[in-house]
FIPADO-940165 format. One record per residue (C-alpha): residue number from 0; x, y, z. Coordinates in nm, 4 decimals. Example, Ala and Ser with C-alpha at 12.3 -4.5 7.8 and 13.67 -1.06 7.14 Angstrom:
BEGIN
   i       px       py       pz
   0   1.2300  -0.4500   0.7800
   1   1.3670  -0.1060   0.7140
//
This chain:
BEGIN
   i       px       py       pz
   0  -1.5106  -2.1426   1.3904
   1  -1.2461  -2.2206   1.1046
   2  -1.0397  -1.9436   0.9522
   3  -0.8336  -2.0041   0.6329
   4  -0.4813  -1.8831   0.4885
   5  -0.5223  -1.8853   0.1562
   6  -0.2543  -1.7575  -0.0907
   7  -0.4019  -1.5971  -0.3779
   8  -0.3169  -1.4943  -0.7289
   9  -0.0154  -1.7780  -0.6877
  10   0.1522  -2.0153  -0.8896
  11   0.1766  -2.2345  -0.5255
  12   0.1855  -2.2095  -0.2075
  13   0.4277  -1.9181  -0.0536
  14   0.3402  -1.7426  -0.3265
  15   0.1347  -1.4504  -0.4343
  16  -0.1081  -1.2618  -0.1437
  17  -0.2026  -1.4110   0.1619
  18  -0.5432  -1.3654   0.3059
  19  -0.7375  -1.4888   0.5757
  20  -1.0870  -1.6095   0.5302
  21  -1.2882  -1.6917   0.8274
  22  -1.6130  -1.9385   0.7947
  23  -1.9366  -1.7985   0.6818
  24  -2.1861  -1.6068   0.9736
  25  -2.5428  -1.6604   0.9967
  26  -2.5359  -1.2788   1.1204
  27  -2.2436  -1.0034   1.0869
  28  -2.0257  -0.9615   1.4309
  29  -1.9524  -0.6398   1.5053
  30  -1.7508  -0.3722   1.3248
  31  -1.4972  -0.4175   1.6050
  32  -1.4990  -0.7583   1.6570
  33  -1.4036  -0.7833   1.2944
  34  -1.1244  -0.5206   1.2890
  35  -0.9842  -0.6615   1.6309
  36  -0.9485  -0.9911   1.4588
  37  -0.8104  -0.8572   1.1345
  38  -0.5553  -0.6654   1.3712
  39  -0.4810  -0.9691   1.5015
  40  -0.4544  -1.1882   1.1971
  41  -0.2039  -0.9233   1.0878
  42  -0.2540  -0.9922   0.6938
  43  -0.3394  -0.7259   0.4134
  44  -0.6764  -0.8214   0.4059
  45  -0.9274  -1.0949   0.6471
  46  -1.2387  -1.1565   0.4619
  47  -1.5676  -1.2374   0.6134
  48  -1.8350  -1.3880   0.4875
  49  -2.2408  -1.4071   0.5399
  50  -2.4293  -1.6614   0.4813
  51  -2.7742  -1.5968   0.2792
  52  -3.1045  -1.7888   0.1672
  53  -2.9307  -1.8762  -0.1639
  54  -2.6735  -2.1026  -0.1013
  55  -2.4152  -1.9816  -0.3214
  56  -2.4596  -1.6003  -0.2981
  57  -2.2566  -1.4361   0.0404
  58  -2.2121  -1.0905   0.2094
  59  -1.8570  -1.0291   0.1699
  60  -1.6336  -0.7650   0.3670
  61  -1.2618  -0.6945   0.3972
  62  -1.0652  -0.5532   0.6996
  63  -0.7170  -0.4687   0.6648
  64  -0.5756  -0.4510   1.0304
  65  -0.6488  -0.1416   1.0387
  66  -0.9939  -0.0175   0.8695
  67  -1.2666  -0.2252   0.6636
  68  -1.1552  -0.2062   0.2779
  69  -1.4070  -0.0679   0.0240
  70  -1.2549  -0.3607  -0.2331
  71  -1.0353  -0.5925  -0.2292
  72  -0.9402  -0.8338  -0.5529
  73  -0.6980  -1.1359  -0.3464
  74  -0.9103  -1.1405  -0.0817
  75  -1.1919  -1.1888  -0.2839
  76  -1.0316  -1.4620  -0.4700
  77  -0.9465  -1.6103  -0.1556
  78  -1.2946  -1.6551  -0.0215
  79  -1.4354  -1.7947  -0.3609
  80  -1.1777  -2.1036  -0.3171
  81  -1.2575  -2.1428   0.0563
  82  -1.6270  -2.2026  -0.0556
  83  -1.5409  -2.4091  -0.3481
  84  -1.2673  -2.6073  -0.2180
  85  -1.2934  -2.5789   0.1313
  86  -1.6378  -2.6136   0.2017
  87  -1.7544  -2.8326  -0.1338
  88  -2.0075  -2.4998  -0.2309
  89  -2.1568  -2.6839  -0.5613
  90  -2.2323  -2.4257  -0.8163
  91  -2.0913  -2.2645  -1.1274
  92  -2.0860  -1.9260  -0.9761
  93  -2.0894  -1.7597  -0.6384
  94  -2.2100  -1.3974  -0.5903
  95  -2.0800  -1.1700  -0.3441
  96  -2.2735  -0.8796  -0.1431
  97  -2.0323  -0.6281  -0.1042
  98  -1.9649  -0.2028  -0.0425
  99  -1.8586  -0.2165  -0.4016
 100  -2.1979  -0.4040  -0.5477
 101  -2.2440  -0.7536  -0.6500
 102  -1.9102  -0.9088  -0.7891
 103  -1.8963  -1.2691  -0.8947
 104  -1.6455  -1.5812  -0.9477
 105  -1.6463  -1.8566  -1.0525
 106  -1.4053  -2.1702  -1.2179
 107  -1.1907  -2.1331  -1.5178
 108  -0.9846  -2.4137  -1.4880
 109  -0.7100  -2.4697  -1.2221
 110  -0.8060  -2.0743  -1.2213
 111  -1.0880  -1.8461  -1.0549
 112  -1.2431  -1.6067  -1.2570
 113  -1.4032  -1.2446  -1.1165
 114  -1.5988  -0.9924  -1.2431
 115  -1.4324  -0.6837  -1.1130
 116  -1.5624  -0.2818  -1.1953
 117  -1.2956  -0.0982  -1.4461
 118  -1.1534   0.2162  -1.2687
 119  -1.0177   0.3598  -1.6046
 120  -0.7584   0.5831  -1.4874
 121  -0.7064   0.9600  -1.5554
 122  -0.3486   1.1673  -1.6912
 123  -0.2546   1.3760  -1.4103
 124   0.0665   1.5854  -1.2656
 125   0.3350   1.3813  -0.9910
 126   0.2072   1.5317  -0.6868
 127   0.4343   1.7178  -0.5034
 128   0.7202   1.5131  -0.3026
 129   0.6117   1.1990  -0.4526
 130   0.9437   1.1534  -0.6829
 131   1.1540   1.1954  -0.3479
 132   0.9431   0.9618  -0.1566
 133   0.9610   0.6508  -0.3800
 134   1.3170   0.7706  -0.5003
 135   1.2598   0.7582  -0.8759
 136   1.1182   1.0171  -1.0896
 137   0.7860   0.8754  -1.3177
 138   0.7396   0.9052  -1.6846
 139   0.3866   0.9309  -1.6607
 140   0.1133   0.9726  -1.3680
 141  -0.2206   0.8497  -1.3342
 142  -0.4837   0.8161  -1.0668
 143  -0.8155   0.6240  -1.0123
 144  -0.8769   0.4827  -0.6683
 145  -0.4917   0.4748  -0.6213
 146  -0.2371   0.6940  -0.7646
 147  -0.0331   0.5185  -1.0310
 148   0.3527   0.6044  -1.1234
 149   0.4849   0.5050  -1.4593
 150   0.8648   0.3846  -1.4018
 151   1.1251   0.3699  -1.7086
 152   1.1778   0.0344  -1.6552
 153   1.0692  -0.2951  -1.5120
 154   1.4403  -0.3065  -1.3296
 155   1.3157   0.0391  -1.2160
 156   1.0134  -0.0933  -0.9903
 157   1.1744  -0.3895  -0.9012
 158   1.4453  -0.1581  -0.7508
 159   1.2180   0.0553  -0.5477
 160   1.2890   0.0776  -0.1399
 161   1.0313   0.3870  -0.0904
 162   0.9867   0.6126   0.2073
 163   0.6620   0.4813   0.3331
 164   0.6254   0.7432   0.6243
 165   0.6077   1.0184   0.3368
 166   0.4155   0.8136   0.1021
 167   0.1193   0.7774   0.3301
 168   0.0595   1.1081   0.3527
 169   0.0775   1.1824  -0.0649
 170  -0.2689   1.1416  -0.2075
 171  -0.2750   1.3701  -0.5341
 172  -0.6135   1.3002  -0.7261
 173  -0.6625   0.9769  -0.6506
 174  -1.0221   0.8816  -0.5319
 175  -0.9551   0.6451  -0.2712
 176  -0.7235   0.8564  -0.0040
 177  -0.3572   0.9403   0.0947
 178  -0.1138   0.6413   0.0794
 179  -0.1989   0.4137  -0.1727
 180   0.1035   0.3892  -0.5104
 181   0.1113   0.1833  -0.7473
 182   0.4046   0.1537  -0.9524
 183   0.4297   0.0402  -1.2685
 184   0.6228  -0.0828  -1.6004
 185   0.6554  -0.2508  -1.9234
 186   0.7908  -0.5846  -1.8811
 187   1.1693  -0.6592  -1.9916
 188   1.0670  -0.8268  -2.3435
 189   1.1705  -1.1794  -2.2314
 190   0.9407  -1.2322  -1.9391
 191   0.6190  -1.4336  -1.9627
 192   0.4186  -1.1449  -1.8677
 193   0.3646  -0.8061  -2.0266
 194   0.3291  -0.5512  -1.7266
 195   0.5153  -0.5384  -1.3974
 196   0.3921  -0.3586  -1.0941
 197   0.4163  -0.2996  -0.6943
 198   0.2059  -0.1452  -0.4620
 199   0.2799   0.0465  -0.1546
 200  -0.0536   0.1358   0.0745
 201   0.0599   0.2171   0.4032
 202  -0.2236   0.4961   0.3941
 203  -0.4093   0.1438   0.4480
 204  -0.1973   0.0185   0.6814
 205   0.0069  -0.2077   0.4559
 206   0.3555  -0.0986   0.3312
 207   0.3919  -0.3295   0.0452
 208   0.1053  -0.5546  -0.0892
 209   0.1890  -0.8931  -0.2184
 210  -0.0866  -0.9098  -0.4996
 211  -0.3352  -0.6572  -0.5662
 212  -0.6720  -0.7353  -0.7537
 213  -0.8359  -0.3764  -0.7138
 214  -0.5096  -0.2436  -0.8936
 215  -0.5163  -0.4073  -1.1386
 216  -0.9113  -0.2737  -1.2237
 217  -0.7055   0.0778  -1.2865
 218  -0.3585  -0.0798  -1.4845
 219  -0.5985  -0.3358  -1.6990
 220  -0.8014  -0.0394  -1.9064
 221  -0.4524   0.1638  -1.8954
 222  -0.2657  -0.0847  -2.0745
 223  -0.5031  -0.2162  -2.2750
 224  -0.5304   0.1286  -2.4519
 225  -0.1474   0.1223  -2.4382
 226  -0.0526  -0.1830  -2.5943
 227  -0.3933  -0.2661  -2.8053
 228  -0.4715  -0.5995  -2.6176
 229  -0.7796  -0.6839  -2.4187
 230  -0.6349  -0.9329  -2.2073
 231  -0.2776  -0.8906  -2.0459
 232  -0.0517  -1.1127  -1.8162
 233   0.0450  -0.9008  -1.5550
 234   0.3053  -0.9945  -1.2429
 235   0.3353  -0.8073  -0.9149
 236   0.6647  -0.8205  -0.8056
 237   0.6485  -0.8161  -0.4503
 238   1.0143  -0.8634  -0.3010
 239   1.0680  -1.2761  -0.2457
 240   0.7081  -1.3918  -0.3401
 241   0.5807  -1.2450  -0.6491
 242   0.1933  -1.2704  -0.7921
 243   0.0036  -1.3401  -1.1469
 244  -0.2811  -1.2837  -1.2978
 245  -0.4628  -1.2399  -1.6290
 246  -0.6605  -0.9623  -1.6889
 247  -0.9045  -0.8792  -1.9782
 248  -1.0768  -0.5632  -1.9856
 249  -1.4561  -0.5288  -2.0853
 250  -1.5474  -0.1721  -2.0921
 251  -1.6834  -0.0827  -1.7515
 252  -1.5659  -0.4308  -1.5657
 253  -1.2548  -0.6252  -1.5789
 254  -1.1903  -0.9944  -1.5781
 255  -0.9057  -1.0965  -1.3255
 256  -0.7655  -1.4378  -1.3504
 257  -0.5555  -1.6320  -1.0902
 258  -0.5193  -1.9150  -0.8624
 259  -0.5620  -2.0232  -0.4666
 260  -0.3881  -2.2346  -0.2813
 261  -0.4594  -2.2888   0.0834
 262  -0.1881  -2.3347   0.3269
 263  -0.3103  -2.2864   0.6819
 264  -0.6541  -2.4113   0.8320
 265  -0.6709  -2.2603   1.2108
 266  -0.9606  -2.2720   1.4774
 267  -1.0700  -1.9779   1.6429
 268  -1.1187  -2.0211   2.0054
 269  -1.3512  -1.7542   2.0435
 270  -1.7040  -1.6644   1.9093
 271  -1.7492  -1.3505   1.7389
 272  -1.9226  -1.0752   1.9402
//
């Protein structure tokens, strides 16, 4: 079978978040079989894919190395341009099965397109230890899936160097578990983009995400209602690789915006179990 590493959300290759994206099944392998090669593949996310009666509709799941992901933006991104550009998948939108309902892609250009769910975020306190642990205090907090820290300063979260070990245990009202910051700021005014961000998940078993899709479904409705603007350029600044992507909210969904670029095709030497 073929496997794929596909850098998503990036303006070329070395660039935004790498994912792995094996060839489509005709039948799932097991729970373990995935997770022992997602271990193995060592990336934030490996997404698999299923292959169904309608040619351009898949079952998609994503397996961080250490537990199957409920959603996950890059990755999804990732397996839309295998299929169109690895595999020649001829249609003007592809469909994904996944724990977090149907979401779609499809071409906008040089771009992929996805239809994401909004996670409108809600004011909340900084749960305890949390200022300590990333070593800056917030302005604001928020939390949807992820707990989201509001920094002074775009200098501010590119500064960050966070103590993961007590991070991952900090899960204050966000929905989706212990571990999982996102930190956030206004752009300096002279940057091409409007909101900077990083995210730090080692509840997930990733310290530091390159580019993070299911983030920005929470930072997409919270900035549009800060800054009046429906669509935003947002960058993830990621230490030494960096990721974009333009996001337009839509009520209860979000648009996110970005690009692929495939730099690894591997064989596996094995057949799923």
């Amino acid at each position: 079978m073929r496997q794929w590493t596909i850098d998503a959300f990036a303006a070329g290759p070395f660039r935004g978040n790498p994912a792995c994206v094996v060839e489509p099944f005709d039948q799932w392998p097991s729970d373990a079989w995935m997770q022992a090669l997602a271990a193995e593949n060592n990336q934030a996310e490996t997404a698999f894919l299923l292959k169904t009666a309608d040619p351009a509709r898949f079952g998609l799941r994503w397996f961080t190395p250490t537990l199957e992901a409920p959603l996950c933006g890059h990755a999804t991104l990732a397996a839309a341009h295998a299929l169109f550009e690895e595999l020649g998948i001829d249609a003007p939108l592809l469909t994904f099965e996944t724990l977090s309902g149907d979401l779609t892609v499809r071409r906008d250009g040089e771009r992929l397109e996805m239809d994401f769910p909004s996670d409108p975020p809600r004011r909340t306190a900084v749960p305890e230890g949390l200022a300590e642990a990333l070593g800056a205090t917030p302005v604001e907090m928020w939390a949807g899936a992820y707990l989201v820290a509001v920094l002074e300063s775009e200098a501010a979260v590119r500064a960050l160097t966070p103590d993961l070990m007590a991070l991952k245990t900090i899960a204050g009202e966000a929905t989706g578990g212990p571990g999982q910051t996102v930190v956030v700021a206004l752009a300096d005014p002279d940057r091409p983009y409007a909101v900077v961000s990083r995210f730090f998940a080692p509840g997930f078993g990733i310290p530091e995400d390159p580019t993070t899709g299911s983030a920005h479904c929470i930072l997409s409705p919270l900035y549009a209602e800060k800054l009046g603007r429906q669509t935003l350029s947002f960058h993830q600044a990621y230490p030494g690789r960096g990721g974009d992507l333009d996001c337009e909210n839509r009520g209860t969904r979000v648009l996110l915006r970005g690009r692929g670029v495939t730099v690894i095709e591997a064989r596996l030497r094995l057949m799923p179990a």
